[in-house]
N, C-alpha and C positions, 0 to 999 in steps of 0.2 A: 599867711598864705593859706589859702584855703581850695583841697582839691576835691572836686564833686563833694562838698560836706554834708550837700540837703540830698543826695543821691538817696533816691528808699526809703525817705520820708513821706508819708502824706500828706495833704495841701493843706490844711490846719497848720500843720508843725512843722513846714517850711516856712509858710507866712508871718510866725511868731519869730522862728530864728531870723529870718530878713529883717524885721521889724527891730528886732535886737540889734542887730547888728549894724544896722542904721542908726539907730539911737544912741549908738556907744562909739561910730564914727562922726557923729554931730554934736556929743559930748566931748568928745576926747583928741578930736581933729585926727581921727584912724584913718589909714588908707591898707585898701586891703589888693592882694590880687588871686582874683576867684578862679579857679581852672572848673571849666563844666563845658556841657555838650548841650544844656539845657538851655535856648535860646532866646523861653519866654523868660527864665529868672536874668538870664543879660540883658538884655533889652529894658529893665526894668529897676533894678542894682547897680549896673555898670556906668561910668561916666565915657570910660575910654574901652576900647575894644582891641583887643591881636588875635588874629585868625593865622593857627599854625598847620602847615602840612609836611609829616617827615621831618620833623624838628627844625625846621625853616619859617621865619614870618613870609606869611602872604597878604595880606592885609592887615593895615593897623589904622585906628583913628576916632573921631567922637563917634559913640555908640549909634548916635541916631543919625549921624553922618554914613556911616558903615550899613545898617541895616536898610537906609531911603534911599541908598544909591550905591550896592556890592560893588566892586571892580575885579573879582576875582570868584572865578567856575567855584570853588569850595566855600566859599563864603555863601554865595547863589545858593547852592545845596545844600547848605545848614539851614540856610535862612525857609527855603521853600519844603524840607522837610517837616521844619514848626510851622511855622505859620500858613503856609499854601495847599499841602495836600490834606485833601479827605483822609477821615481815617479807614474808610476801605481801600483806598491807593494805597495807605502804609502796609495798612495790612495782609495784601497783594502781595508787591514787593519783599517782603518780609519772608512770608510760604511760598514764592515763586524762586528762591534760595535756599528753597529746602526740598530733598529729595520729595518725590509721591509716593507712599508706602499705600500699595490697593491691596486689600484680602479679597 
């Protein structure tokens, strides 16, 4: 089990640990289950998918089945958080969450 392990890594040395970690489940017939928030490493790692809200499954099923056709508002929101907004929308939303402190 592995939870957010590439979390605060840079894109170098996540790509090598994926890379490893793939090669040592194609070596050794591993199966792993990845906990992350990070949508583009599932989408890409992952074969199968569970999308939990409040410690309840809300969606589960093939990765690429899950991400081509959500059926669930929280899965939507993950998925359009990575891959759909600009990063000024994020980053909007982000400081529009945060008090205005004006001098």
């Amino acid at each position: 089990m592995a939870d957010e392990a590439l979390n605060g890594l840079d894109m170098s040395m996540r790509s090598q640990i994926i890379n490893l970690l793939l090669e040592l489940q194609e070596e050794m017939g591993l199966s792993y289950i990845y906990v992350s928030q990070h949508m583009g490493v599932i989408k890409h790692f992952t074969d199968k998918v569970m999308v939990m809200q409040d410690g309840e499954v809300v969606e589960q099923g093939r990765t690429a089945d899950v991400f081509a056709n959500p059926q669930h508002a929280l899965t939507q929101k993950l998925l359009d958080s990575h891959f759909s907004a600009p990063s000024h929308d994020r980053t909007n939303r982000i400081s529009s969450a945060t008090p205005k402190i004006e001098c």
